[in-house]
C-alpha angles and dihedrals in degrees: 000000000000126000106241128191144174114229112187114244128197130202122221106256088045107052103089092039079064109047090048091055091045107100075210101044106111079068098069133072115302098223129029093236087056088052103044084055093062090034090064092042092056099039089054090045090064102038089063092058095061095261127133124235126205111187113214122191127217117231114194090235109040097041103059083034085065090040091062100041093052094038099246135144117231092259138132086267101059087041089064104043083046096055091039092049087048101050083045082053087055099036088053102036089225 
């Protein structure tokens, strides 16, 4: 069976929206362009190890939205439930 994950994704225009609304936001990359670079890296690194990326992006209204429902702070944490619930969405079609 293959090993699928979730990785968050940001667009652009929307990096620096997110970083600001993250308790733990000071922590990441400080431009998008810094961050896509380690994305990459990451996201590469695991692919060659027979894993399976699915890239989700974050998008400023959904994402808080989710957060609440499921009564989670904007934190790495959440980031990363959220990605892997999205790329079983899409591994499951559900």
């Amino acid at each position: 069976m293959e090993k699928v994950v979730g990785m968050c994704w940001y667009k652009p225009e929307h990096f620096l929206l997110m970083r600001a609304m993250f308790e733990d936001g000071d922590g990441l990359h400080k431009t998008y362009e810094e961050w896509l670079s380690a994305a990459e890296l990451g996201r590469k690194h695991l692919e060659s190890g027979g894993v399976k990326v699915v890239c989700v992006d974050l998008d400023p209204d959904a994402f808080p939205k989710w957060c609440r429902d499921k009564g989670m702070k904007l934190n790495a944490q959440a980031r990363t439930a959220y990605a892997n619930w999205m790329a079983y969405q899409a591994a499951t079609g559900r």
